[in-house]
N, CA, C and O atoms as a Tripos MOL2 file, in Angstrom:
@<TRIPOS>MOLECULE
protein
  204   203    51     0     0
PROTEIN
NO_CHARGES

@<TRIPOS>ATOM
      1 N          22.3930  165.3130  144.4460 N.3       1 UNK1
      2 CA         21.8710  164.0980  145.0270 C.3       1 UNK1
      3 C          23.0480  163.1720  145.2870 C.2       1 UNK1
      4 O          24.1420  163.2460  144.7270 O.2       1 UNK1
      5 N          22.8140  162.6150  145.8710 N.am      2 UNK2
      6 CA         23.9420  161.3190  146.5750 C.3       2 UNK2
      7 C          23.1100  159.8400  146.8580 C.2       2 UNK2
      8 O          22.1380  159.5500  147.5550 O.2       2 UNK2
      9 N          23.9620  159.1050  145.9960 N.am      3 UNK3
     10 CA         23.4140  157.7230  146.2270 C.3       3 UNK3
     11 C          25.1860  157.0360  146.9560 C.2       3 UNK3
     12 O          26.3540  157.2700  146.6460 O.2       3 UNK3
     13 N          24.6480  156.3020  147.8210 N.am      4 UNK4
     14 CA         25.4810  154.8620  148.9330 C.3       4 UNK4
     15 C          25.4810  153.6750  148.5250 C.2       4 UNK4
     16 O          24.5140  152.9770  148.8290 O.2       4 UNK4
     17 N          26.3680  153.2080  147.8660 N.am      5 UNK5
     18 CA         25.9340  151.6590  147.2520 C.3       5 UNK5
     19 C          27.1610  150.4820  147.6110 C.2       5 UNK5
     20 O          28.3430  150.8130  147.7030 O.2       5 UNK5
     21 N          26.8570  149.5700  147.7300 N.am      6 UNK6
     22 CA         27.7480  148.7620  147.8210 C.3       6 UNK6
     23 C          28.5320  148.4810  146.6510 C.2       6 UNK6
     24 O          27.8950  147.7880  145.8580 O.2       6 UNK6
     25 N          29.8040  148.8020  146.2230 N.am      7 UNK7
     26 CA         30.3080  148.5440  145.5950 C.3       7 UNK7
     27 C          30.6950  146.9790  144.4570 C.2       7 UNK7
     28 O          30.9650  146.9340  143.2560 O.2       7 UNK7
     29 N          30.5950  146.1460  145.2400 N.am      8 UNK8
     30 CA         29.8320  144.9210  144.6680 C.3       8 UNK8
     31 C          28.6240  145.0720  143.9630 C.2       8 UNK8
     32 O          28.5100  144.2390  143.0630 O.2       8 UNK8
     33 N          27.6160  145.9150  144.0800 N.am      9 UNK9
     34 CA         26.1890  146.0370  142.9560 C.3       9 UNK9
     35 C          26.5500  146.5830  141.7310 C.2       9 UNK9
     36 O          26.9230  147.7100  141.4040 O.2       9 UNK9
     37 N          26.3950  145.7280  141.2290 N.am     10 UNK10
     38 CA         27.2100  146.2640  139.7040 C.3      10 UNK10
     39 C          26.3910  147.3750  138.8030 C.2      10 UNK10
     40 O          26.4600  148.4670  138.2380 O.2      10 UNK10
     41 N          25.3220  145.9150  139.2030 N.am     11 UNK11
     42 CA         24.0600  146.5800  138.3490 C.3      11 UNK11
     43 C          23.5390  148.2470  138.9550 C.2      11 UNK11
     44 O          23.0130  149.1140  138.2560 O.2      11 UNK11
     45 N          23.8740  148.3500  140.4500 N.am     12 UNK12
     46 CA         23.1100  149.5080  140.7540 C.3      12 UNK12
     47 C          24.1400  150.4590  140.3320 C.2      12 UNK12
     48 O          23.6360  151.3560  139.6560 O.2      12 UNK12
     49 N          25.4990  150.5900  140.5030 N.am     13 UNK13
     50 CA         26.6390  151.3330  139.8790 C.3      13 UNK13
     51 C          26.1090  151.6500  138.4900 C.2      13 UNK13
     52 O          25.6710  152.7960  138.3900 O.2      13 UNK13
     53 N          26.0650  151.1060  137.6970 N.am     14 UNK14
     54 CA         25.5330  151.4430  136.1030 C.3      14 UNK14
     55 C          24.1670  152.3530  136.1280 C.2      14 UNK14
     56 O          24.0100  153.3870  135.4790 O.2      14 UNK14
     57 N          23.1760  151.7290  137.0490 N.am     15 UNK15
     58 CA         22.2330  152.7940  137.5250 C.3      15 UNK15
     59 C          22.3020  154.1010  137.0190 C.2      15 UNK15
     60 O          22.0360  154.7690  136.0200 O.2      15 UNK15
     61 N          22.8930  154.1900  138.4330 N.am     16 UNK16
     62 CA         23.4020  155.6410  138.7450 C.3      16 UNK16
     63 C          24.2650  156.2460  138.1230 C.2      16 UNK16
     64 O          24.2470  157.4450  138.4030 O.2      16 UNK16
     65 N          25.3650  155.8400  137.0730 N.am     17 UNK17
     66 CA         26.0710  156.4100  136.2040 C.3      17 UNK17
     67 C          25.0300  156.4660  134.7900 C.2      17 UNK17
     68 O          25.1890  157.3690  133.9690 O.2      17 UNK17
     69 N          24.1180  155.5650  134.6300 N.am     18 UNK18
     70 CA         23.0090  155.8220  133.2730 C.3      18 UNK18
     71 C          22.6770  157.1670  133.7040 C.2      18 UNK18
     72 O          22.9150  157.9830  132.8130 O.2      18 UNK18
     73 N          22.0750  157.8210  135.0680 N.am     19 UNK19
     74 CA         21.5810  158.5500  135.4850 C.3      19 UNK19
     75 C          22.5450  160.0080  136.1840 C.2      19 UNK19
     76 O          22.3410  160.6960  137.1850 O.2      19 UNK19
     77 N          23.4270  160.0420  135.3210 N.am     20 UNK20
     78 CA         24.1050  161.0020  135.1020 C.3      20 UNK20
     79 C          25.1850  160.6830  136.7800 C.2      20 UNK20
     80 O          26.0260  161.5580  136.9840 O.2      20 UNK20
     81 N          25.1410  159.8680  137.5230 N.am     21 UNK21
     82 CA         25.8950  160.2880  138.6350 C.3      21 UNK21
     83 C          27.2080  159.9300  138.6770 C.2      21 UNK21
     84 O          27.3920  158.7850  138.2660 O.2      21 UNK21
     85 N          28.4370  160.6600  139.1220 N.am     22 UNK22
     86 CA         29.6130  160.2780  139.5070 C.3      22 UNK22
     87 C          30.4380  159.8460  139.9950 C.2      22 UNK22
     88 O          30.8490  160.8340  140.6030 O.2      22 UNK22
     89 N          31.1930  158.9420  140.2860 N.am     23 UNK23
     90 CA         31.9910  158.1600  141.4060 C.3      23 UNK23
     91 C          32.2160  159.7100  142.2480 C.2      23 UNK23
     92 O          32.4080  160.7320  141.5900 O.2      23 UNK23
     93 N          32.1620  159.7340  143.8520 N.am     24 UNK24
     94 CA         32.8730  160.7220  144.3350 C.3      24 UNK24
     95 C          33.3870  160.7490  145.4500 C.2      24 UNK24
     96 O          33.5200  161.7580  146.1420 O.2      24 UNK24
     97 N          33.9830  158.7850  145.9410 N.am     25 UNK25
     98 CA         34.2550  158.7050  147.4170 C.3      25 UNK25
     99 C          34.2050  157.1820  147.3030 C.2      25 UNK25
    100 O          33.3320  156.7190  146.5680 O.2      25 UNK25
    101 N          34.9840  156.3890  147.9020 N.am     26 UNK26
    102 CA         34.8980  154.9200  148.5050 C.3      26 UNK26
    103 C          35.4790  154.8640  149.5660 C.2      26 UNK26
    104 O          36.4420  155.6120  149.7380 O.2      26 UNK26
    105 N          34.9950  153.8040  150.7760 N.am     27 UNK27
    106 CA         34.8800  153.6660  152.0670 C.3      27 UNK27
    107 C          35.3170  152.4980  152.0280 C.2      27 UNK27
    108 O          34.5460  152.1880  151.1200 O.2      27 UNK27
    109 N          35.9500  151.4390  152.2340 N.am     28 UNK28
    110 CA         36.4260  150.2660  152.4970 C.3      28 UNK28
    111 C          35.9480  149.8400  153.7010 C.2      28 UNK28
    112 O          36.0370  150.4330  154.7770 O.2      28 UNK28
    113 N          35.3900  148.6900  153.4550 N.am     29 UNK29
    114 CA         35.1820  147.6260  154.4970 C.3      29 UNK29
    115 C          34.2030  148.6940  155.9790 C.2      29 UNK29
    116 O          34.3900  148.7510  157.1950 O.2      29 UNK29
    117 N          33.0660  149.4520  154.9340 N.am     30 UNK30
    118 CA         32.1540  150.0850  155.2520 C.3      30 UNK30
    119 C          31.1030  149.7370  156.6630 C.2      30 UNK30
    120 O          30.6770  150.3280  157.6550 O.2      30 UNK30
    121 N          31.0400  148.7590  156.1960 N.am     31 UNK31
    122 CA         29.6610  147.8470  157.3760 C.3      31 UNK31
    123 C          30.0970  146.4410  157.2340 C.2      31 UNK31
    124 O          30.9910  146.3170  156.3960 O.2      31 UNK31
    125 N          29.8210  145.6290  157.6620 N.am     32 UNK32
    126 CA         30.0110  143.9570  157.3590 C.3      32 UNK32
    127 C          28.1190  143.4180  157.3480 C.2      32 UNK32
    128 O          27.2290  143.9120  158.0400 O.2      32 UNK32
    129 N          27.9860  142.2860  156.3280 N.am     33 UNK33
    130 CA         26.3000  142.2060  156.6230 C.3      33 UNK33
    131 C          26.8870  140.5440  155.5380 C.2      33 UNK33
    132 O          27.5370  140.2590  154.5320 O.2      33 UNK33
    133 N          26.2990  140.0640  156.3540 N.am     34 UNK34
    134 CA         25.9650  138.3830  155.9960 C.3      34 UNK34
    135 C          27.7180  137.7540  155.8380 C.2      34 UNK34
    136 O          28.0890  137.0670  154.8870 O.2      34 UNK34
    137 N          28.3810  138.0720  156.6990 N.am     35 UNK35
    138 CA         29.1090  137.1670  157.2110 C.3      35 UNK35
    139 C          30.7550  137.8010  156.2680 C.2      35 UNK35
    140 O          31.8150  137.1750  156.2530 O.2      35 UNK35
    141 N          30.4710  139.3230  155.4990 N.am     36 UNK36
    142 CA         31.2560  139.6560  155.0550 C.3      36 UNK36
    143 C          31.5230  141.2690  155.0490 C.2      36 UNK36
    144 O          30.4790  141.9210  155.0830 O.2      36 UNK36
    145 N          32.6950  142.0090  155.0140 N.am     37 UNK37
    146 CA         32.3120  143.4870  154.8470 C.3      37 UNK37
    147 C          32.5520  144.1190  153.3370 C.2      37 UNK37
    148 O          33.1590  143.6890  152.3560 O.2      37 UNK37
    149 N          31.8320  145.2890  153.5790 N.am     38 UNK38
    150 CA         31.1180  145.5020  152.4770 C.3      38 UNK38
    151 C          31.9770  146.8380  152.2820 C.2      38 UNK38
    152 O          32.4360  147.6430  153.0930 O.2      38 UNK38
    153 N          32.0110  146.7600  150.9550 N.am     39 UNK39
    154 CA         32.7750  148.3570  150.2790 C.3      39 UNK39
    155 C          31.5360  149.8880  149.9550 C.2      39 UNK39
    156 O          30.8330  149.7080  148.9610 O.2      39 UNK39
    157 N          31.3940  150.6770  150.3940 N.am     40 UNK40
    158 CA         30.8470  151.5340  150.1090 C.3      40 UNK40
    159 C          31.3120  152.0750  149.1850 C.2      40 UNK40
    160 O          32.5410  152.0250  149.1450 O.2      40 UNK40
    161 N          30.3470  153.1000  147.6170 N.am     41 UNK41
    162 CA         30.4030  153.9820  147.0080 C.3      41 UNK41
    163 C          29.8460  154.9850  147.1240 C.2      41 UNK41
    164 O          28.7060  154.6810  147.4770 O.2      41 UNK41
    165 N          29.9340  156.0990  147.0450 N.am     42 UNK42
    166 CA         29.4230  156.9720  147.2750 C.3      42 UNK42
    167 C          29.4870  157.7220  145.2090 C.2      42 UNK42
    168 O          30.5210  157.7230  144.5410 O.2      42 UNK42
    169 N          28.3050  158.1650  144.7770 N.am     43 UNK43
    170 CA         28.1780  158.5790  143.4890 C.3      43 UNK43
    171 C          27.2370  159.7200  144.1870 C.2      43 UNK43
    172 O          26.4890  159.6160  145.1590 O.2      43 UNK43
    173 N          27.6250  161.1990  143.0970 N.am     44 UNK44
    174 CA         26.9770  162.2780  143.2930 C.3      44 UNK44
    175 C          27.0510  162.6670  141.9250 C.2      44 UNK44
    176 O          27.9240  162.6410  141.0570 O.2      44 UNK44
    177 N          25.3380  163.1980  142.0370 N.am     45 UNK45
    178 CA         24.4800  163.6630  140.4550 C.3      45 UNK45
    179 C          24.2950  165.6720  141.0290 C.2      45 UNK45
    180 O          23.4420  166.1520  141.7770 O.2      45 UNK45
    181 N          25.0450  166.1330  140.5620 N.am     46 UNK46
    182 CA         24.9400  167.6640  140.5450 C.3      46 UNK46
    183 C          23.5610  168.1540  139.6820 C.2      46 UNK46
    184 O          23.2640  168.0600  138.4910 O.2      46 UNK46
    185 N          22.8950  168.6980  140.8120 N.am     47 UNK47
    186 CA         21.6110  169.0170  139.9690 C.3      47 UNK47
    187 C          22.0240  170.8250  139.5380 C.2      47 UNK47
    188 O          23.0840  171.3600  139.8590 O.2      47 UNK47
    189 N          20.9330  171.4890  138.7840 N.am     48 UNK48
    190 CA         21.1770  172.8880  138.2150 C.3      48 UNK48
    191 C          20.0210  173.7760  139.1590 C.2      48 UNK48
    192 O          18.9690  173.2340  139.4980 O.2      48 UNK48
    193 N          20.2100  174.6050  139.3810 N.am     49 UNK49
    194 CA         19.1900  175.1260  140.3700 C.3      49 UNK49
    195 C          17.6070  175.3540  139.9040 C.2      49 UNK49
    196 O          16.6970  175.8500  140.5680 O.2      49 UNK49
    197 N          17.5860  174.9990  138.9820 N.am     50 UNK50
    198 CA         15.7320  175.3540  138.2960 C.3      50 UNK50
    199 C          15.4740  173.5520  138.7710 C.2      50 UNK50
    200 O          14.2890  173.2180  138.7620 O.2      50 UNK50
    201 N          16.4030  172.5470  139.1290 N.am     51 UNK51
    202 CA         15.6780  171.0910  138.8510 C.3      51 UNK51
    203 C          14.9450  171.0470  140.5950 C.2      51 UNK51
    204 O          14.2530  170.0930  140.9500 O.2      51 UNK51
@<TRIPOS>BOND
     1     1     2 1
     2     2     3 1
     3     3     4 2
     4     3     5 am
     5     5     6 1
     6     6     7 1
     7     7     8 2
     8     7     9 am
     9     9    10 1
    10    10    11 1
    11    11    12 2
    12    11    13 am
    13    13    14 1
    14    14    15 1
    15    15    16 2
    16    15    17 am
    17    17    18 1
    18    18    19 1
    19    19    20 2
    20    19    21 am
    21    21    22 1
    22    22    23 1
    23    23    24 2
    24    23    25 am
    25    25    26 1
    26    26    27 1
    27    27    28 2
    28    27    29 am
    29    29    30 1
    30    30    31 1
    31    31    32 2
    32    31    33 am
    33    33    34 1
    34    34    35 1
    35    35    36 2
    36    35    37 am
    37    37    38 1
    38    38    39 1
    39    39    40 2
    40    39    41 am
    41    41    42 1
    42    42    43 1
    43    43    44 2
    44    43    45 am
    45    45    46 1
    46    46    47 1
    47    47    48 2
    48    47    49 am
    49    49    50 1
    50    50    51 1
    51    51    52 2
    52    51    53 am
    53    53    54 1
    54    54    55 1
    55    55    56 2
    56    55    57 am
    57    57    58 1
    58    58    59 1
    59    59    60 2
    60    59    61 am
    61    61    62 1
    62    62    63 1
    63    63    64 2
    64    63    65 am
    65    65    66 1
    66    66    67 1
    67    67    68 2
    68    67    69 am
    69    69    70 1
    70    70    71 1
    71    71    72 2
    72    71    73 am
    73    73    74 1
    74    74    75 1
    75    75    76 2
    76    75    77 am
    77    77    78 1
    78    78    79 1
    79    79    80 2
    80    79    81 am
    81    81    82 1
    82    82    83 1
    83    83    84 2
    84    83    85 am
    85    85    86 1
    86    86    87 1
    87    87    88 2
    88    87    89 am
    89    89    90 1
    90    90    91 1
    91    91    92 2
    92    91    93 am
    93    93    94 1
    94    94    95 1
    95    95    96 2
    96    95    97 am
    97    97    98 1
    98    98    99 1
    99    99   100 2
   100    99   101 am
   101   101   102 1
   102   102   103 1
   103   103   104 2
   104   103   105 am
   105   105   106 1
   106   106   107 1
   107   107   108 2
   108   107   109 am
   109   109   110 1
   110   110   111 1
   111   111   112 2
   112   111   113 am
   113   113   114 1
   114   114   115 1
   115   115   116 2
   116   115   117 am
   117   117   118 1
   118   118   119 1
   119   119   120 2
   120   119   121 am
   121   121   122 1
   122   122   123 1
   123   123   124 2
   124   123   125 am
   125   125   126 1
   126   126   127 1
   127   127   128 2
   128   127   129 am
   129   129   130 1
   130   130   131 1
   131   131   132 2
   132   131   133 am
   133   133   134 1
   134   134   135 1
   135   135   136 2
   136   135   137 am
   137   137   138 1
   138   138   139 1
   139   139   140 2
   140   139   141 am
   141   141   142 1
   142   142   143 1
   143   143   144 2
   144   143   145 am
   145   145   146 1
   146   146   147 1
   147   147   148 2
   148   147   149 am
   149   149   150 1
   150   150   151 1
   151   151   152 2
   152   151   153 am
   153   153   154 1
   154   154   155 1
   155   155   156 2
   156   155   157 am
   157   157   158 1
   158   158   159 1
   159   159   160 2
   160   159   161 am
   161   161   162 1
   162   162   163 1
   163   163   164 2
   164   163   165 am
   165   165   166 1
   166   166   167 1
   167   167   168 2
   168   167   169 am
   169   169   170 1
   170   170   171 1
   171   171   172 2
   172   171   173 am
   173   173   174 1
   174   174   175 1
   175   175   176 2
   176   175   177 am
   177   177   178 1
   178   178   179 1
   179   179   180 2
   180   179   181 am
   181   181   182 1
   182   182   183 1
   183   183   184 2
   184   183   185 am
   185   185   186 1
   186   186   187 1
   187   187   188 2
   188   187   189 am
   189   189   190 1
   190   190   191 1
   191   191   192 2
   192   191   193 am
   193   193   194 1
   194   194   195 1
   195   195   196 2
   196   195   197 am
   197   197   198 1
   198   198   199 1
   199   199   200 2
   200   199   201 am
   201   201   202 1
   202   202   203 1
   203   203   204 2
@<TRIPOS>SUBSTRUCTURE
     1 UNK1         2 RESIDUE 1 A UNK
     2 UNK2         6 RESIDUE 1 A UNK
     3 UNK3        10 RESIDUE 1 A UNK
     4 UNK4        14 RESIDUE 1 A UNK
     5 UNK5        18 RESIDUE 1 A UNK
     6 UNK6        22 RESIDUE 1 A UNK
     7 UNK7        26 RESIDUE 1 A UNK
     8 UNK8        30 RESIDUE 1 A UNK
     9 UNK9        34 RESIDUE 1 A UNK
    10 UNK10       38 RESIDUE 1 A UNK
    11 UNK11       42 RESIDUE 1 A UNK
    12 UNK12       46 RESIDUE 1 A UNK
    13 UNK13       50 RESIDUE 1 A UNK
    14 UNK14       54 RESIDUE 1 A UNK
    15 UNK15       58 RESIDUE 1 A UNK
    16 UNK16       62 RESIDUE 1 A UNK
    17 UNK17       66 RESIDUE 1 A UNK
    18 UNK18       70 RESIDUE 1 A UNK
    19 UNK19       74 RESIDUE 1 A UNK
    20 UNK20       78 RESIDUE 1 A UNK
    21 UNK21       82 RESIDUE 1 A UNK
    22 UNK22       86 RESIDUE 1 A UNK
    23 UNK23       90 RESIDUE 1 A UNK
    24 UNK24       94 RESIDUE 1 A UNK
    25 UNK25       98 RESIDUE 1 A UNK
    26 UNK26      102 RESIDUE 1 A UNK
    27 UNK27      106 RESIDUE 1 A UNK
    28 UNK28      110 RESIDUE 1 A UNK
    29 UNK29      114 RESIDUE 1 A UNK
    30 UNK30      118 RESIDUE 1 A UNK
    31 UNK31      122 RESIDUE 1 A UNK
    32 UNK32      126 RESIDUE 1 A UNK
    33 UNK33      130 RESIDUE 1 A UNK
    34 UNK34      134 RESIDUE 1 A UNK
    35 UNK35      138 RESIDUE 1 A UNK
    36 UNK36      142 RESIDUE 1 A UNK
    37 UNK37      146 RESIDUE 1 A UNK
    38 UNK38      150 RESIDUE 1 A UNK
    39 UNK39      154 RESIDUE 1 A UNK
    40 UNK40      158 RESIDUE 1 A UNK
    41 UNK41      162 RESIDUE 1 A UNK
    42 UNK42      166 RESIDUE 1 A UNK
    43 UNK43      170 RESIDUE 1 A UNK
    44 UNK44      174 RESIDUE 1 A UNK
    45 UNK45      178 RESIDUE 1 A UNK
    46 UNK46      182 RESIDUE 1 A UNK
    47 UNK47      186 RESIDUE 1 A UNK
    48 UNK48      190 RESIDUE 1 A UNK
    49 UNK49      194 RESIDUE 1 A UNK
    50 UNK50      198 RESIDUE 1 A UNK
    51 UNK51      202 RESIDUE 1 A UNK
């Protein structure tokens, strides 16, 4: 699985690392949205093939 987050969401970063996922990529100055641009993360959760 792959979650996209803005790197600024702190809270959603912790998320997704509670939930087993990994840093595995950042994008700088990704999109711009409300008058600023935004850092992308990219976190990936390796699933096992029975999930």
């Amino acid at each position: 699985m792959i979650g996209a987050i803005d790197l600024e969401n702190i809270a959603s970063l912790r998320l997704h690392q509670t939930f087993g996922f990994q840093e595995s990529g950042i994008i700088k100055q990704a999109g711009y949205k409300f008058d600023r641009w935004l850092d992308l993360a990219f976190y990936q959760r390796l699933l096992a093939t029975n999930e």
